[in-house]
C-alpha positions, 0 to 999 in steps of 0.5 A: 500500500505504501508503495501505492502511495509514494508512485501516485505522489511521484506521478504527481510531482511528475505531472506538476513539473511537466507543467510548470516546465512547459509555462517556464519554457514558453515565459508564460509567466511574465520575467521577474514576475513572483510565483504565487504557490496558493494560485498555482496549486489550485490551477494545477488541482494539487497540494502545496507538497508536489508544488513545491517539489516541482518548484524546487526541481525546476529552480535547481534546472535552471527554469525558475528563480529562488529568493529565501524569504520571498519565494518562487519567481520566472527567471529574467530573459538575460542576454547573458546567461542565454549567450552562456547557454548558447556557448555550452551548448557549441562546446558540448556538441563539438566535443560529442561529435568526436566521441560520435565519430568513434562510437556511431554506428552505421545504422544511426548515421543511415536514421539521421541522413533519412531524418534530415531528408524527411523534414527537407530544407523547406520550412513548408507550412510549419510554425516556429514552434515546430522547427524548432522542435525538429531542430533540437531532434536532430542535435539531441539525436546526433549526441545521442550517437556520442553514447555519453547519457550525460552529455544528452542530459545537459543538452536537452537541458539547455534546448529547454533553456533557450527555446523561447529565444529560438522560436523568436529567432527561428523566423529570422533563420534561412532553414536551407542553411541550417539543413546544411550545417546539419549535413555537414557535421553527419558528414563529419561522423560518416566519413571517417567511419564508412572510411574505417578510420574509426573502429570504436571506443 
């Protein structure tokens, strides 16, 4: 029965964070702004326990603000942290690169040259929203090659961080040439591999 008991609180807090995760992400709620927990846990159907698990572990992530005595807040857009963010991001993908170089195998490569041929160099009709969501397929499925599940882990954590400035930029992108770029680095895994220069770590 305990055990019962503590699956459903954790499916809770699950839920709970899933959904604070996503207003977090998409700036739902205004930058700076406080978190009022009593509105939130009504709102969400929830006690005040989940909430503030799921707050805490969203504040450890990244997504939220803690202040001792003052709460819960939305995380300003600071042009700083997201020029951080942005510069992990490159090194983390540069260094997977090698290691995906060494571990990929032929049949991911295959996956993600029929994945980049799928979803084309022509936006077409989708929304920022959706390229976006293709865009962070394609890094998360390229580390993804890297076999380092930490490495992933931090990605994904950052694409979260930094979606609400991509779908802003996404309008502003020339997708034929982010195709390229894509291209390119499945290049630089495939090369050496079907060569034979790399047989493994």
């Amino acid at each position: 029965m305990k055990n019962n008991v503590e699956l459903a609180s954790d499916s809770i807090v699950d839920r709970v964070y899933e959904q604070l995760k996503a207003m977090a992400v998409s700036y739902e709620f205004k930058p700076g702004e406080r978190l009022n927990e009593g509105e939130l846990a009504k709102r969400l159907g929830v006690s005040r326990t989940p909430l503030r698990e799921a707050l805490n572990r969203l504040n450890t992530e990244g997504f939220l603000r803690f202040t001792p005595g003052k709460g819960f807040f939305c995380r300003e857009l600071d042009a700083h942290e997201i020029f951080d963010l942005y510069e992990l991001r490159k090194s983390i993908e540069v260094a997977s690169i090698r290691l995906a170089i060494k571990r990929a195998r032929d049949e991911d490569i295959d996956a993600l040259l029929k994945f980049l041929e799928a979803t084309g160099p022509d936006p077409g009709e989708r929304s920022s929203v959706e390229l976006v969501e293709l865009d962070e397929t394609f890094h998360e499925r390229l580390m993804g090659m890297s076999n380092n599940a930490e490495m992933l882990r931090v990605l994904r954590n950052v694409n979260a961080r930094i979606r609400f400035v991509r779908w802003i930029d996404m309008d502003r992108i020339n997708r034929s040439n982010t195709q390229a770029e894509h291209r390119a680095g499945r290049r630089r895994i495939e090369g050496p591999r079907r060569r034979g220069l790399c047989l493994g770590a």
